[in-house]
Backbone bond lengths (Angstrom), bond angles and torsions (degrees), N, CA, C in turn:
res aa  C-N    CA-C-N  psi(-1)  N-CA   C-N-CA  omega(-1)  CA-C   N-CA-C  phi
1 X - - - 1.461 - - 1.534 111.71 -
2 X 1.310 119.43 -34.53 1.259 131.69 -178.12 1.586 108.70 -114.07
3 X 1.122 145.80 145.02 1.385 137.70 141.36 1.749 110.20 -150.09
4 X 1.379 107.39 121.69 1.488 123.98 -172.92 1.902 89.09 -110.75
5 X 1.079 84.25 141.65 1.680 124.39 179.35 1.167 123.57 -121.68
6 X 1.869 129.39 126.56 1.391 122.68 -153.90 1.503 110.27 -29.57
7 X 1.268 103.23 90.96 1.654 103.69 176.95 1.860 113.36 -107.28
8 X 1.220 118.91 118.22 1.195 143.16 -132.45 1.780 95.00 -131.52
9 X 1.411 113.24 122.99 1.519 116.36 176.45 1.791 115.74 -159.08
10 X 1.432 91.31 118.92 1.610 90.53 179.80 1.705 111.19 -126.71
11 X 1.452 106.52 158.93 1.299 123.17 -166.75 1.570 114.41 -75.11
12 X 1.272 116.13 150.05 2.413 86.44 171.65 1.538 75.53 -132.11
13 X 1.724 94.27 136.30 1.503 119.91 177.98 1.665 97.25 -124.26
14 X 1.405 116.63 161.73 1.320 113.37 147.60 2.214 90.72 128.45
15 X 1.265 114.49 -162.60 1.595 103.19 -175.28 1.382 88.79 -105.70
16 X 1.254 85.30 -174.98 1.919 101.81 174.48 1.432 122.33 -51.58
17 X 1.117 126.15 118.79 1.476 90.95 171.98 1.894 104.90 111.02
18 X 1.431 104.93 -46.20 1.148 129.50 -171.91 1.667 124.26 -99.46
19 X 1.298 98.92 11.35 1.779 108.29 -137.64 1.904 77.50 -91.33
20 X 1.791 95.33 156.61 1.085 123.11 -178.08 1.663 109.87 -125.84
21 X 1.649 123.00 147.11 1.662 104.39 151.28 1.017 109.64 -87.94
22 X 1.425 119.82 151.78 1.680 124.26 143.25 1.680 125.84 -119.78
23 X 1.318 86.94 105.46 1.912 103.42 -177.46 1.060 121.79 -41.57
24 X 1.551 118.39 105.38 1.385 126.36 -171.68 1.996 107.46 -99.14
25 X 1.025 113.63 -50.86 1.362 127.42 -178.99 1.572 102.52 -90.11
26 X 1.132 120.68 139.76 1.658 110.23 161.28 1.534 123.15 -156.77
27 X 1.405 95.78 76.74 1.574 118.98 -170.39 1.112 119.91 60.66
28 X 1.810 91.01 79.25 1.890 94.10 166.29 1.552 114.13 -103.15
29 X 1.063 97.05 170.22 1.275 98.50 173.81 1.906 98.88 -165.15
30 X 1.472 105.77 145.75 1.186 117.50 -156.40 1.837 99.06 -162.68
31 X 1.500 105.43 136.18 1.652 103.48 -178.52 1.704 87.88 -123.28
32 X 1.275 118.03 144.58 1.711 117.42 177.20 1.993 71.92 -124.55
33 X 1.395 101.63 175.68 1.358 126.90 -147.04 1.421 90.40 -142.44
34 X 1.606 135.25 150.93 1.153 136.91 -170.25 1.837 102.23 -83.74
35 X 1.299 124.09 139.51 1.082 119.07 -172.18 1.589 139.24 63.91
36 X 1.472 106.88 13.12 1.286 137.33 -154.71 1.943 85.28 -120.83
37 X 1.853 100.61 121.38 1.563 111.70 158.49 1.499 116.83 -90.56
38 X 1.791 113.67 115.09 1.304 98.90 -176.92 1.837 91.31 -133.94
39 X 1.951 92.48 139.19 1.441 107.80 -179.33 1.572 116.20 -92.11
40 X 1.414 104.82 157.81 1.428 94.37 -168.97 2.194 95.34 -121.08
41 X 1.193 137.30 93.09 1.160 126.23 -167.09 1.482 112.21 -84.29
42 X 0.936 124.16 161.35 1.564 122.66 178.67 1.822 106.00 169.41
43 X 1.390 110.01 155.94 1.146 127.16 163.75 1.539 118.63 -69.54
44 X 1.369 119.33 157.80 1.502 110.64 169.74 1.459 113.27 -72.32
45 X 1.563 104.06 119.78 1.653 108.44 175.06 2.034 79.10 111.56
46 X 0.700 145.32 -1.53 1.472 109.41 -168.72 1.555 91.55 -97.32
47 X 1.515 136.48 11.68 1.059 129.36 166.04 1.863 123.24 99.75
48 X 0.888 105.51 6.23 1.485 128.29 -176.29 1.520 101.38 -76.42
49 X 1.355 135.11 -50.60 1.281 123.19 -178.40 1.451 124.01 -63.59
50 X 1.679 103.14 -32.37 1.416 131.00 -179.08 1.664 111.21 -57.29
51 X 1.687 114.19 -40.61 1.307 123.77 178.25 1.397 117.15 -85.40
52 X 1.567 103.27 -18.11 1.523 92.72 155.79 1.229 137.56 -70.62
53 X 1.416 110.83 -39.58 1.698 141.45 171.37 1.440 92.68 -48.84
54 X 1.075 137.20 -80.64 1.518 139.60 170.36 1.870 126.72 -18.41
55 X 1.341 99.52 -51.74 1.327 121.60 -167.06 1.690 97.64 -94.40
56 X 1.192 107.52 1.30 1.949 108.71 178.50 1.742 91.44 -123.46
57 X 1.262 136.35 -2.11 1.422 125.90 -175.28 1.265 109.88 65.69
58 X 1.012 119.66 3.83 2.037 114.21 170.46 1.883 98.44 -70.57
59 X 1.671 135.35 -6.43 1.379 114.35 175.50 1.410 91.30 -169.92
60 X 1.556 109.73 148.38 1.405 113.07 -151.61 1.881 100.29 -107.16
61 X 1.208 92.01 137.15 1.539 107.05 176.51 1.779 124.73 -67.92
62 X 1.514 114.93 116.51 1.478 124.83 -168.96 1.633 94.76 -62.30
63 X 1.150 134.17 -44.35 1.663 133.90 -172.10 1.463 105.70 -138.33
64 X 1.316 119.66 169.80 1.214 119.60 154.10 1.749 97.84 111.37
65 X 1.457 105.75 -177.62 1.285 114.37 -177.01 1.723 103.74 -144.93
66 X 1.432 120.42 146.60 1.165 113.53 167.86 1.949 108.04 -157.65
67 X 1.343 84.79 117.34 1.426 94.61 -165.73 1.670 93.65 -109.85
68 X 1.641 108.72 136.21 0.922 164.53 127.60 1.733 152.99 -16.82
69 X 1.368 111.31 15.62 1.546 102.78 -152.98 1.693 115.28 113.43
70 X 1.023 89.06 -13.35 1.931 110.75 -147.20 1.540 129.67 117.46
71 X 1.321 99.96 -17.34 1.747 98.29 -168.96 1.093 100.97 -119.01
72 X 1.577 91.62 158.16 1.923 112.51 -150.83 1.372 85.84 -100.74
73 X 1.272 114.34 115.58 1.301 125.88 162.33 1.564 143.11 -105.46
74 X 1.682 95.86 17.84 1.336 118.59 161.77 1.841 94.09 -84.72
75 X 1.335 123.58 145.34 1.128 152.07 158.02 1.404 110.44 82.99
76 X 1.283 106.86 9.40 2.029 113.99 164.31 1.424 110.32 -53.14
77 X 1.099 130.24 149.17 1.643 140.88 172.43 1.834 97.34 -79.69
78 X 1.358 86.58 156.63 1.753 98.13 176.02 1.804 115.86 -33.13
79 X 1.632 93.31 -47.57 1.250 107.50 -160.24 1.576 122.76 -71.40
80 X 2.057 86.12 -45.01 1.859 69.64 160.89 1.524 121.59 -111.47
81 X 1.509 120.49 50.04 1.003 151.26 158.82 1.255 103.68 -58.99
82 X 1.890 107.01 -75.92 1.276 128.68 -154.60 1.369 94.73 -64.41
83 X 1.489 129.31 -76.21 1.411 137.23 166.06 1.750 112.02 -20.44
84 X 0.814 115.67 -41.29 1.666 112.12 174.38 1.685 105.31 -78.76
85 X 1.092 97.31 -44.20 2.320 80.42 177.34 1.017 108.81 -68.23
86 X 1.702 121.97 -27.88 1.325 113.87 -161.91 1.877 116.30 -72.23
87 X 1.256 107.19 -14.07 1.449 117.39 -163.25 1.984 91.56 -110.29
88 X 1.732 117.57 -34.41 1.154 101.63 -166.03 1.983 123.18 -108.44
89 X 1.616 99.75 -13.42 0.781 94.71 148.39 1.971 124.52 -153.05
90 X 1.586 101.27 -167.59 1.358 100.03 -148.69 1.986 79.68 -128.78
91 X 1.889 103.21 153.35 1.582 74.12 -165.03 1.492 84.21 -148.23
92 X 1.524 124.66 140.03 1.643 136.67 176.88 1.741 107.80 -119.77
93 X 1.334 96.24 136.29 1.867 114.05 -168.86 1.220 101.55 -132.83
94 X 1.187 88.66 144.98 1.281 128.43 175.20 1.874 113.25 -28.61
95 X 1.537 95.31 -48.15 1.981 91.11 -161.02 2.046 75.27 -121.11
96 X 1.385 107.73 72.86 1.472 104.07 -176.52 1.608 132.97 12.46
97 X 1.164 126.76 -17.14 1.486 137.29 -172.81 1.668 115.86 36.49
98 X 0.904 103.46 27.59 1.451 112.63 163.49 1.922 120.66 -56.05
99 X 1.335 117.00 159.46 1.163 110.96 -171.22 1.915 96.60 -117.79
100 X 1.054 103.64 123.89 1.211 133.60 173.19 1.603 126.54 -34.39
101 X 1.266 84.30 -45.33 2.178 99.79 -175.85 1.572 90.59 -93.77
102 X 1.638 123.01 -1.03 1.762 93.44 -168.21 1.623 96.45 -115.60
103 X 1.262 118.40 168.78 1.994 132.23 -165.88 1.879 72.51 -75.73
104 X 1.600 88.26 -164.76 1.235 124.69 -178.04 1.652 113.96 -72.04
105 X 1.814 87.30 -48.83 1.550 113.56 -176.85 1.387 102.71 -58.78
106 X 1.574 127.57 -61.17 1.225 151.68 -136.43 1.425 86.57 -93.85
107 X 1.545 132.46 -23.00 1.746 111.22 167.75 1.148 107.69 -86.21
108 X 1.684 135.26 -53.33 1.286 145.28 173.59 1.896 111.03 -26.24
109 X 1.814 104.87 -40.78 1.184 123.45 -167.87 1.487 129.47 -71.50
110 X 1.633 101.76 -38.87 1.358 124.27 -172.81 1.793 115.80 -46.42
111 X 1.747 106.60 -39.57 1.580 101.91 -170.63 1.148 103.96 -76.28
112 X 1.343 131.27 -15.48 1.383 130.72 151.05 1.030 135.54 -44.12
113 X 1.946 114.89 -54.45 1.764 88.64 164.11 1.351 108.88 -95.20
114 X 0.778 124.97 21.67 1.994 111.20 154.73 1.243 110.13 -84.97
115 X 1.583 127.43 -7.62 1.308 122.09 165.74 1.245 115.77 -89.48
116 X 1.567 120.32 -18.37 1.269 137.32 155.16 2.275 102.39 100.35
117 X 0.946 83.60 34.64 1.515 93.53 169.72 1.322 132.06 -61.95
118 X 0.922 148.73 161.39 1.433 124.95 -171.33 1.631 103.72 -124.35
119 X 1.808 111.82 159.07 1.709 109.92 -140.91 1.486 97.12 -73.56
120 X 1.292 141.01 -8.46 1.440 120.48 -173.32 1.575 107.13 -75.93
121 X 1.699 100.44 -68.71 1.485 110.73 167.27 2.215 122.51 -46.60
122 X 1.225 100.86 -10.31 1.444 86.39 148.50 1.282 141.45 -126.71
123 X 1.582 104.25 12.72 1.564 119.32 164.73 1.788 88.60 -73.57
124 X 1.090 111.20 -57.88 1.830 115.35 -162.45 1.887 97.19 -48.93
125 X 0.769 121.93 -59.57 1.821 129.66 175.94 1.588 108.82 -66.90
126 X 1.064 138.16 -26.80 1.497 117.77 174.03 1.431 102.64 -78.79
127 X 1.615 120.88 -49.42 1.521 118.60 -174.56 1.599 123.43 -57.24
128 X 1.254 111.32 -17.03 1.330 145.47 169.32 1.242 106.04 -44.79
129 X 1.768 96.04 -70.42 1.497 118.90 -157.67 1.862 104.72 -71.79
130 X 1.584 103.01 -38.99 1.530 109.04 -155.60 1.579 79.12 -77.45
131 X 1.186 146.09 -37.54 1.619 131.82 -166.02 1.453 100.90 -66.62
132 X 1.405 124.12 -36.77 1.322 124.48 -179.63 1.093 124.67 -54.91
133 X 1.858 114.31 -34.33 1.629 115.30 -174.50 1.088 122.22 -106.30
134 X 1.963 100.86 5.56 1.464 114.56 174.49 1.898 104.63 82.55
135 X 1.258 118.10 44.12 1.148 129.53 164.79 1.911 127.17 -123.45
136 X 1.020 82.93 12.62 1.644 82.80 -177.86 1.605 121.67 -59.60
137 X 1.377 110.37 -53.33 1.643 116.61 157.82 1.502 117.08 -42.49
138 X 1.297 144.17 -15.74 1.346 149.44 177.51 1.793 107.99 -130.02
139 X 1.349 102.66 62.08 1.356 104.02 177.10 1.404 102.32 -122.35
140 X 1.073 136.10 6.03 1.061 139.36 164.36 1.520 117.40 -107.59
141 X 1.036 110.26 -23.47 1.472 120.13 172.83 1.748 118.70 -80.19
142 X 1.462 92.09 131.32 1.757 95.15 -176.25 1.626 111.89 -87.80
143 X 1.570 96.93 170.76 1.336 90.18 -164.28 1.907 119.80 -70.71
144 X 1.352 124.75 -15.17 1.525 108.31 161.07 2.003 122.64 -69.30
145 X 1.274 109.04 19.50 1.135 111.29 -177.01 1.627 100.00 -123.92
146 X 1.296 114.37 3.56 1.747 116.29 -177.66 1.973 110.94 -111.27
147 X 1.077 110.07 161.30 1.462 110.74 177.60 1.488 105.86 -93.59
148 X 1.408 111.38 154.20 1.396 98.70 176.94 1.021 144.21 -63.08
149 X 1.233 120.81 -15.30 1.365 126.73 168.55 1.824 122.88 -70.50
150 X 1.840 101.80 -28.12 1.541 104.37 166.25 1.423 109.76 -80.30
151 X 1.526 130.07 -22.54 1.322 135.74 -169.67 2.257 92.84 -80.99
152 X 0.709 99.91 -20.52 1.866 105.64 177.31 1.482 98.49 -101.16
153 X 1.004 139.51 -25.79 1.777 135.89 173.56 1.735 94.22 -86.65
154 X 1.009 142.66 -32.51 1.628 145.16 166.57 1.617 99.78 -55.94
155 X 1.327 114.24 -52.89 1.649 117.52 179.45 1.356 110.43 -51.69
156 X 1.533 115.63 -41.27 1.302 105.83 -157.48 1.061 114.25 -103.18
157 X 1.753 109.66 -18.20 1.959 106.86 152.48 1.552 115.71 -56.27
158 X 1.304 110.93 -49.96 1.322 97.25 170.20 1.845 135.94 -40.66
159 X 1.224 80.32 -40.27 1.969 94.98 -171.45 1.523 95.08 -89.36
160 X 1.087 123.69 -5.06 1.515 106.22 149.87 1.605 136.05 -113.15
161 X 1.516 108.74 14.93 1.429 127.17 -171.11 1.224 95.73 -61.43
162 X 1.415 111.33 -60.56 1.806 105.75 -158.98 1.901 112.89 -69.92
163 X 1.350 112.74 9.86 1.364 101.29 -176.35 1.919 121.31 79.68
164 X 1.494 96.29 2.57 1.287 91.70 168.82 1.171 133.13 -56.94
165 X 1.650 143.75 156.82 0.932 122.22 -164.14 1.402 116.88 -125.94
166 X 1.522 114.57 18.26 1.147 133.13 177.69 1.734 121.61 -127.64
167 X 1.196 138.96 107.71 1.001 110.86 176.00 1.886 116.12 -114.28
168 X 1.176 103.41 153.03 1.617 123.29 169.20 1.317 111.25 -92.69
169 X 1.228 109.82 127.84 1.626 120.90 167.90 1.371 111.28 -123.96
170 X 1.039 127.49 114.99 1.439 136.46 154.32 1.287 118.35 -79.73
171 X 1.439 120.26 108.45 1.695 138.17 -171.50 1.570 95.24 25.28
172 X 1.289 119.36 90.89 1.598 121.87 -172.80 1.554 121.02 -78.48
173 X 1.731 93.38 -6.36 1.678 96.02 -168.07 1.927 101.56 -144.78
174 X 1.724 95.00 14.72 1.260 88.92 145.56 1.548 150.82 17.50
175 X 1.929 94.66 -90.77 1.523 111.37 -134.63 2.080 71.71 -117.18
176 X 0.916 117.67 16.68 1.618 107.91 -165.96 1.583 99.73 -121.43
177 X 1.617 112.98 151.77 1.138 113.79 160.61 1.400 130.99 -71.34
178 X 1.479 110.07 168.48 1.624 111.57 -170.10 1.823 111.00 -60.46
179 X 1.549 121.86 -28.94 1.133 105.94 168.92 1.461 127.38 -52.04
180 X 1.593 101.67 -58.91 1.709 125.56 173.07 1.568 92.14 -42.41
181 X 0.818 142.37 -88.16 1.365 161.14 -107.46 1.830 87.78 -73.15
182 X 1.395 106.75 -41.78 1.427 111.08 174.20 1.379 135.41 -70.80
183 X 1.437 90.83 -25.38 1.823 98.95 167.88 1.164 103.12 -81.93
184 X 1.563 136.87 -40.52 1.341 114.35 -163.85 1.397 99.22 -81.32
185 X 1.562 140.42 -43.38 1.092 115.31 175.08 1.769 126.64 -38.81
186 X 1.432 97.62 -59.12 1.734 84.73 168.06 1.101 127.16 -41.96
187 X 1.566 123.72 -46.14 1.285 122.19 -158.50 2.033 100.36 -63.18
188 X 1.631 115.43 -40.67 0.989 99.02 178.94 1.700 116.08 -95.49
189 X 1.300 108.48 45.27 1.794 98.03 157.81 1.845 80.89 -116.11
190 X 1.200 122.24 -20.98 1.648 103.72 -171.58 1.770 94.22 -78.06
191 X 1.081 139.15 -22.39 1.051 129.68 177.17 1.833 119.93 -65.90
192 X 1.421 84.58 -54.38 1.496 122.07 155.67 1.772 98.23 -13.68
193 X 1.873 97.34 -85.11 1.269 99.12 -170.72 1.249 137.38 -76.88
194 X 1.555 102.78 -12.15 1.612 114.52 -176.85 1.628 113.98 -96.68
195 X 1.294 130.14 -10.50 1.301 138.20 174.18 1.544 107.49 -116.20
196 X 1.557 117.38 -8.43 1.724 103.68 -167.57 1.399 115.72 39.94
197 X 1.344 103.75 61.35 1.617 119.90 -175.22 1.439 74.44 -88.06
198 X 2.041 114.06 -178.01 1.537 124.75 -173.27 2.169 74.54 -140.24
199 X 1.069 90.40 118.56 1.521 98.83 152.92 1.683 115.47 -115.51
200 X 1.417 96.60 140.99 1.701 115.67 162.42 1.464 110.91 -113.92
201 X 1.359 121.19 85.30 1.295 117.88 157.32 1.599 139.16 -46.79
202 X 1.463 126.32 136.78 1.205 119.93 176.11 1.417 100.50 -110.74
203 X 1.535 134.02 158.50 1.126 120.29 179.86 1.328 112.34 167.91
204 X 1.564 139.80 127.80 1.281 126.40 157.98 1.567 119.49 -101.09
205 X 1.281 113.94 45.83 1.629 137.83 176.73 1.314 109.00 -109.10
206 X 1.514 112.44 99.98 1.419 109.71 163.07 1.165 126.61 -29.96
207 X 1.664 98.98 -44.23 1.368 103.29 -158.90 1.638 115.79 -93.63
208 X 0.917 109.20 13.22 1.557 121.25 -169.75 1.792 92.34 -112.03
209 X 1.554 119.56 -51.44 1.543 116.58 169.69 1.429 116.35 -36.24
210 X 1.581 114.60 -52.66 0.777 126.04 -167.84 1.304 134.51 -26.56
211 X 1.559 105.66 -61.19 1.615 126.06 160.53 1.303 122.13 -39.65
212 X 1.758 143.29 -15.54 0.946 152.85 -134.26 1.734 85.85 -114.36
213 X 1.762 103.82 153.47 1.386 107.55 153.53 1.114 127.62 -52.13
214 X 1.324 107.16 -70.65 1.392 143.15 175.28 1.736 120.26 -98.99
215 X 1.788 97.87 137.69 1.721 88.40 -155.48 1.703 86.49 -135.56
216 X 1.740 132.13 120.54 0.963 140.99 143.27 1.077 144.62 -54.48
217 X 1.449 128.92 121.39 1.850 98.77 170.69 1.708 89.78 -91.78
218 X 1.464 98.24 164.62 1.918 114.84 132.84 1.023 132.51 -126.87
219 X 0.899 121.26 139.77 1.385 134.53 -173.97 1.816 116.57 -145.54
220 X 1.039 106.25 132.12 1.475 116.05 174.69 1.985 98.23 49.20
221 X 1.144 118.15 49.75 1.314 136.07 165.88 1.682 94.44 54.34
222 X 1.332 121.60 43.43 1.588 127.43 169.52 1.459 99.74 -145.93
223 X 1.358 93.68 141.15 2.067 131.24 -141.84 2.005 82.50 -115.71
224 X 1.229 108.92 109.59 1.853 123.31 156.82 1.369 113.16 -115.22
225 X 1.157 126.10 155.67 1.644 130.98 -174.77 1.777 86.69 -113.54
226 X 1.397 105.88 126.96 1.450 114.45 173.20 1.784 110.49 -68.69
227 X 1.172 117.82 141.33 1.555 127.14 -166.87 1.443 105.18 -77.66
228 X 1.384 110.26 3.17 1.943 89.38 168.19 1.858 96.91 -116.55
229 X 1.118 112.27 21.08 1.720 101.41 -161.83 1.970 109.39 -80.80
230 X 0.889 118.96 115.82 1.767 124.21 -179.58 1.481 117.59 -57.76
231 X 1.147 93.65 70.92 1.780 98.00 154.18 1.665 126.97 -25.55
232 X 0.939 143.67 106.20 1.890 150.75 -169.80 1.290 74.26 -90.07
């Protein structure tokens, strides 16, 4: 479902004129498997967030290849960049990124009309979705009226509204306590197992890797598969 190829990416700092690279990526390469949870561990700065950004088309790769489904999604334009995440994948953060003025429903709802769906068929699919993550009683409620752990179950109905079939998490349990932190992990290996969703975890939580088939370190912008991690 995934396959990255020495894919290689550095930053340019410094003034005009003056400018330097600094090697952030340095030939990774990584295959995830359809329906397969794989974690990505690392320190801040060891480059792990950077390869997500890459592998979601939010910032474009200096070398390398990273295919997609099948499609090479190094050298796509913005446009069908955007159009390609929007259909392939679905994505949960760290500080939830939820929008403030909208319900529960009305965030879960939004990738819907940017997909341009029409309002019956996406009342019928959000209520769907929010019964699934155990939010239906708080669908009217916005997110300063939710706890964090329902304001991160709002994230992850969302990132699965459109039917994507991949999702990205960037440190998904973060901003939550160690109880929370345990339900939502379950909730996404039960998602995991009941949709054969494909997660790529980001994370410097052992214990959040943990759950994953397959478990990476990074370090110094170079990608190792840890020697006990379960290959599917």
């Amino acid at each position: 479902m995934i396959q990255i190829e020495n894919l290689q990416h550095a930053f340019t700092i410094g003034r005009k004129g003056q400018e330097k690279e600094v090697p952030v990526l340095q030939g990774i390469s990584l295959q995830v498997e359809a329906g397969e949870i794989v974690s990505i561990v690392g320190k801040s700065g060891s480059g792990k967030s950077t390869l997500l950004q890459l592998l979601a088309g939010f910032m474009k790769a200096k070398k390398g290849s990273i295919l997609v489904n099948g499609k090479q999604m190094v050298g796509m334009t913005e446009v069908e960049s955007a159009a390609f995440r929007l259909k392939n994948f679905g994505f949960i953060f760290q500080n939830f990124q939820l929008m403030p003025s909208l319900t529960t429903f009305e965030n879960v709802e939004l990738p819907l009309k940017l997909q341009g769906m029409n309002q019956k068929a996406r009342s019928k699919r959000v209520r769907d979705i929010l019964e699934r993550v155990g939010l239906t009683a708080v669908a009217d409620h916005y997110p300063k009226e939710l706890s964090g752990g329902q304001q991160q179950r709002v994230s992850i109905a969302r990132a699965l509204i459109t039917n994507a079939p991949i999702l990205l998490a960037d440190e998904p349990t973060g901003s939550l306590d160690t109880e929370t932190e345990q339900d939502i992990l379950l909730l996404i290996q039960q998602l995991n197992r009941e949709l054969n969703l494909t997660f790529v975890i980001i994370t410097h939580d052992e214990e959040v890797a943990s759950i994953a088939n397959r478990t990476y370190r990074m370090q110094n912008g170079k990608l190792e598969m840890e020697a006990n991690s379960n290959v599917i």
